[in-house]
C-alpha positions as CSV (number, residue, x, y, z in Angstrom):
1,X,180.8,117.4,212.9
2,X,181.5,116.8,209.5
3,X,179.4,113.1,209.4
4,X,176.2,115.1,211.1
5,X,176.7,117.5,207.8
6,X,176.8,114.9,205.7
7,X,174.1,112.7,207.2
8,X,171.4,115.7,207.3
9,X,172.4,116.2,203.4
10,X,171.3,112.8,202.8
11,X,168.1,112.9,205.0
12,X,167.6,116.7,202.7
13,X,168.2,114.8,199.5
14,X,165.9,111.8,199.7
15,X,163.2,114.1,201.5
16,X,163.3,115.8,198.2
17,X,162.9,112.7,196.0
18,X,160.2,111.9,198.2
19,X,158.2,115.0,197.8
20,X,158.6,114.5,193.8
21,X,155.4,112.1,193.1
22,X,153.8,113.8,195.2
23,X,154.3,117.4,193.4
24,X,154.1,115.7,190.0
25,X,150.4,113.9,191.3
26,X,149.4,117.3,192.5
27,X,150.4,119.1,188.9
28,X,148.7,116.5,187.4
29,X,145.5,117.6,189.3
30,X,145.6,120.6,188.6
31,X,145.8,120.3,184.9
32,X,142.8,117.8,185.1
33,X,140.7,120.6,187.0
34,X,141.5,123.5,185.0
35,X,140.3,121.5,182.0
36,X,137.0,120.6,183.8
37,X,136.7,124.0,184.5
38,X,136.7,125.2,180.6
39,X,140.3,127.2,180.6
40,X,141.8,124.3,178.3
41,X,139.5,122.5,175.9
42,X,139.6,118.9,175.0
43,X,139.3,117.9,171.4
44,X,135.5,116.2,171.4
45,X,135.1,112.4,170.2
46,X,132.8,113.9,166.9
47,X,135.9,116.2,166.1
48,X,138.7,113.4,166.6
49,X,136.9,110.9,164.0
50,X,135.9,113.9,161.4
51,X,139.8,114.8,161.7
52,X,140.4,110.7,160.5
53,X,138.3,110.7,158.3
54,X,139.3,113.7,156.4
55,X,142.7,112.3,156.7
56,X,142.1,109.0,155.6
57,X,140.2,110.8,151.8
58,X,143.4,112.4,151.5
59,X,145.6,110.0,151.8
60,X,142.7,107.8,148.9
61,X,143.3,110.5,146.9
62,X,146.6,111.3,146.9
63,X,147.3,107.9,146.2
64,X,147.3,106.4,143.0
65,X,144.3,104.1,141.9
66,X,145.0,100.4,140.9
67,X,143.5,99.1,138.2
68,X,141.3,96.5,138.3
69,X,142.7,92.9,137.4
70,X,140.7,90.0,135.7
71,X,139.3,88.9,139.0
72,X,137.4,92.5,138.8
73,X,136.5,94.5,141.9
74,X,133.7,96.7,143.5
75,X,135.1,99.8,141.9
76,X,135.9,97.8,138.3
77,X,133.1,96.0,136.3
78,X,135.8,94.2,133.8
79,X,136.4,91.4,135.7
80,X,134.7,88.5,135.8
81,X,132.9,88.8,138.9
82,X,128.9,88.3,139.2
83,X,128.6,91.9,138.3
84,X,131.1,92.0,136.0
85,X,130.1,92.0,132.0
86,X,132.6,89.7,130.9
87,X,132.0,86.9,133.3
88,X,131.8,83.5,131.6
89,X,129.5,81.5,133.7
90,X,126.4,83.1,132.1
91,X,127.6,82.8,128.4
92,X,128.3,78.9,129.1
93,X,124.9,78.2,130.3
94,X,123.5,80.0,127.0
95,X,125.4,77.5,125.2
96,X,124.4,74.7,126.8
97,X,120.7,76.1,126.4
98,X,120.7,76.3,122.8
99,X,122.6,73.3,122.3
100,X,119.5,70.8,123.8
101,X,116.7,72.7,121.4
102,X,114.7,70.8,119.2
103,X,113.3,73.6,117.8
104,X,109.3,72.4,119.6
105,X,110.0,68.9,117.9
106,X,108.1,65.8,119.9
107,X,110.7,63.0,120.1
108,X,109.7,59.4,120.9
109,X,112.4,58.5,123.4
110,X,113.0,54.8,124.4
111,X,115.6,53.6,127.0
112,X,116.8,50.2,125.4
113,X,119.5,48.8,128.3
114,X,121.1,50.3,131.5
115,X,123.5,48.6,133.3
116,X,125.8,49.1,136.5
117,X,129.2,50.0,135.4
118,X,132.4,50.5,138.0
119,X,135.6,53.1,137.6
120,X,138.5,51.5,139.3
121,X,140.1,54.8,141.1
122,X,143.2,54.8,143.6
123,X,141.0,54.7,146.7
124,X,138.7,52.1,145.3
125,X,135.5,51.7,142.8
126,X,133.3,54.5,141.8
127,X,130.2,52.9,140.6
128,X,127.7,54.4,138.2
129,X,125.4,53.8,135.5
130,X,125.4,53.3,132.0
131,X,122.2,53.9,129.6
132,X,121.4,52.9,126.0
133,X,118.5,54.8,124.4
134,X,116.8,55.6,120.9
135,X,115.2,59.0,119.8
136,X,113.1,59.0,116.6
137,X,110.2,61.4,115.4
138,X,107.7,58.4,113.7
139,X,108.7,59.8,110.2
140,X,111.7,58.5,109.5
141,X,114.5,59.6,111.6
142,X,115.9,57.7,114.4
143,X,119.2,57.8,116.3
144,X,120.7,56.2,119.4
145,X,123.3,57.2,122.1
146,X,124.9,55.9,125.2
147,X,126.1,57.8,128.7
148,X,127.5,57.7,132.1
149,X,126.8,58.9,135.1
150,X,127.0,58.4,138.9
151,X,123.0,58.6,138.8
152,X,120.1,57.0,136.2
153,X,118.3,60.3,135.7
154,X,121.4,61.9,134.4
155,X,122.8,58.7,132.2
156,X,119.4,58.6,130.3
157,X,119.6,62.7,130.2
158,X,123.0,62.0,128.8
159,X,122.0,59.0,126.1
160,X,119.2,61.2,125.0
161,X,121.6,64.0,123.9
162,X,124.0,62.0,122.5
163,X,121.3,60.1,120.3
164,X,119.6,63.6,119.1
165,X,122.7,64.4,117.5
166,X,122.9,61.0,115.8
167,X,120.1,60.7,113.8
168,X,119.7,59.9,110.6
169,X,117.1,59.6,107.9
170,X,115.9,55.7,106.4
171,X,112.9,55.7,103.3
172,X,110.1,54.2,104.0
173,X,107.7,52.6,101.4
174,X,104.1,53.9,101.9
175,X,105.3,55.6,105.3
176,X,105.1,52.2,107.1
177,X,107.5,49.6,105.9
178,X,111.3,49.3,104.5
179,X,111.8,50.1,100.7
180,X,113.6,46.3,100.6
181,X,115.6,43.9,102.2
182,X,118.7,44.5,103.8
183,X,121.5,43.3,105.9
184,X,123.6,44.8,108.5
185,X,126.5,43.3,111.0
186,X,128.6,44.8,113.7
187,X,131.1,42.5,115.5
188,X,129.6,39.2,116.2
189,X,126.5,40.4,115.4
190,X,124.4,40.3,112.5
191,X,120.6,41.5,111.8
192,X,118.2,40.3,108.7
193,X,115.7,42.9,108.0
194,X,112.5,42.8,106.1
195,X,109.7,44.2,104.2
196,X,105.5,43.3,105.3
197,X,102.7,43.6,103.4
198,X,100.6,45.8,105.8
199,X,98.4,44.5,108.8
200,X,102.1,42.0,109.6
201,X,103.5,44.4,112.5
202,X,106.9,44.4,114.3
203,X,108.1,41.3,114.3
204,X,111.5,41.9,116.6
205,X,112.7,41.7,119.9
206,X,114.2,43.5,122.4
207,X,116.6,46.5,121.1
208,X,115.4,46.0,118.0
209,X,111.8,46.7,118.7
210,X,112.7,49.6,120.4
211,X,114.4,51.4,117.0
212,X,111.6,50.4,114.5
213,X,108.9,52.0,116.9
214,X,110.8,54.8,117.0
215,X,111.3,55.0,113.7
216,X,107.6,55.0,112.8
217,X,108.1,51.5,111.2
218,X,104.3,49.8,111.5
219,X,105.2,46.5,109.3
220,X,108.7,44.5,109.5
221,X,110.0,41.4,109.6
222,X,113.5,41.2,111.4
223,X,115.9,38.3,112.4
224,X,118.9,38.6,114.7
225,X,121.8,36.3,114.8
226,X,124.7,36.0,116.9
227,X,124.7,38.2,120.0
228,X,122.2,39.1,122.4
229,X,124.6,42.4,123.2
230,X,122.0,45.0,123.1
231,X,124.5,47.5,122.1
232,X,126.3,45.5,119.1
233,X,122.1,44.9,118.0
234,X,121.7,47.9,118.0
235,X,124.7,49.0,115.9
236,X,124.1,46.2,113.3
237,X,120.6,47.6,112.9
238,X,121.2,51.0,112.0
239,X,124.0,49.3,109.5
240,X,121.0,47.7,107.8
241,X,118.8,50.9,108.1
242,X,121.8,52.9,106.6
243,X,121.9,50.7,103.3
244,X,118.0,51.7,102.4
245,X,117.5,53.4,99.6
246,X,114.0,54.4,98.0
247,X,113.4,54.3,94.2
248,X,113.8,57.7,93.8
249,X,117.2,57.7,95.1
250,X,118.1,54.9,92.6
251,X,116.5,56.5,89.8
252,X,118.1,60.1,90.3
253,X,121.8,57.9,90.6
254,X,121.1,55.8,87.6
255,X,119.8,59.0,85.8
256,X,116.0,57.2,84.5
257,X,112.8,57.8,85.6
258,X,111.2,56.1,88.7
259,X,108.0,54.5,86.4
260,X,110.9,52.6,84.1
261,X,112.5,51.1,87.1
262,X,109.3,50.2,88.0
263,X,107.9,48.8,84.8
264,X,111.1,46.6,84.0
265,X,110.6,43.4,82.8
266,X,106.7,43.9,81.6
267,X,105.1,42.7,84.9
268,X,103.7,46.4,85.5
269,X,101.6,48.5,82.7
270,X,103.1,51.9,81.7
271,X,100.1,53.5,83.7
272,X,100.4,51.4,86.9
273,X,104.0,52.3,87.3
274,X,103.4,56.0,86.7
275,X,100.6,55.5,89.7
276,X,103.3,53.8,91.7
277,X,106.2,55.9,91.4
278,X,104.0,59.2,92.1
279,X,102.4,57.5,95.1
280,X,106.0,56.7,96.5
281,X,106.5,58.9,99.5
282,X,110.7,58.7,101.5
């Protein structure tokens, strides 16, 4: 008797756990229908994001704001950024603008000597090019300058720059000749330079040529001995070119006038000297 008590008590008890998905599935239901049918209102999809957002621009501004770092940011124009006022890409450009101006000055440009030239590197050789080139104006001035580069275009570009800011100044007698002889040597090279009466041309070769033309030289005699380096000519020419000096210059250091330096000796009247010194032209 007792065991058939005990038995139906079981049989009650899992009949009961049974019976509990399907009471909690019906509940469920029921909740889903009442809210279909208006009694309990769902919060709408508009409502939910208005309710983030206005959460999200409180938490902004409760928090504190950071300060922009030297990187800049949207919010902070100090940085360095492309809309930032203190960026320094622009201002180097500027720089590098006004530092190529010749102020609208025509330039006779003449590339001299460019060779292949290699950088031993840890994976190998890097080759590139090296230029040579002389800048003058025709009225005097001249200069010279050598680059590198992995291209020609941007050797020469190079040279050119480097000979601008080289130049120097040389007297020339009647605006087409050298005042006098002269001498110049670099290394194993050495140049003899000199005067022509007019109509005699540019008598040089090679490198040298290249710097009297630029130099607005029309009459010269020149000699080179010793190398056929291009860059050691070169050098030894403008050592020659650097050792001219005009009448005037000698006069003004020796403190007398240009017509008595002319005169000397009694080969030249008074008034032919005068003529000659105020004819004289650097």
């Amino acid at each position: 008797m007792m065991a058939d008590e005990n038995k139906n008590e079981d049989t009650g008890a899992e009949t009961s756990t049974a019976e509990t998905p399907e009471a909690a599935a019906a509940k469920a239901e029921s909740q889903v229908n009442e809210n279909i049918d208006g009694s309990t209102p769902t919060p709408s999809l508009a409502t939910t994001e208005a309710a983030d957002n206005q959460s999200a621009a409180g938490g902004d501004e409760g928090r504190p704001r950071q300060r922009g770092g030297r990187g800049g940011n949207r919010d902070d124009n100090r940085g360095g950024g492309r809309d930032g006022g203190r960026g320094r890409g622009r201002g180097r450009d500027d720089r590098r603008g006004n530092r190529g101006d010749d102020d609208g000055e025509e330039l006779i440009e003449k590339l001299v000597h460019i060779n292949r030239v290699a950088k031993v590197v840890k994976g190998g050789k890097r080759f590139g090019f090296a230029a040579l080139v002389v800048v003058g104006d025709g009225k005097g001035r001249v200069g010279f300058g050598h680059g590198k580069a992995r291209e020609v275009p941007e050797a020469i570009n190079k040279a050119t720059a480097a000979a601008k800011k080289k130049m120097i100044r040389v007297p020339l007698k009647e605006g087409r000749t050298l005042h006098h002889d002269g001498k110049g040597h670099f290394g194993a090279g050495k140049v003899n330079v000199r005067s022509a009466p007019a109509g005699t041309g540019i008598i040089a070769g090679g490198p040298m040529r290249a710097v009297f033309e630029s130099l607005g030289v029309a009459d010269v005699v020149t000699k080179s001995i010793g190398t056929s380096n291009p860059y050691n000519m070169i050098r030894a020419t403008f050592d020659a070119l650097v050792n001219q000096s005009s009448p005037k210059s000698v006069a003004q250091r020796r403190g007398k006038k240009v017509a008595d330096l002319l005169g000397r000796g009694g080969q030249v009247s008074e008034a032919e000297a005068q003529a000659e010194a105020e004819a004289i032209t650097e």
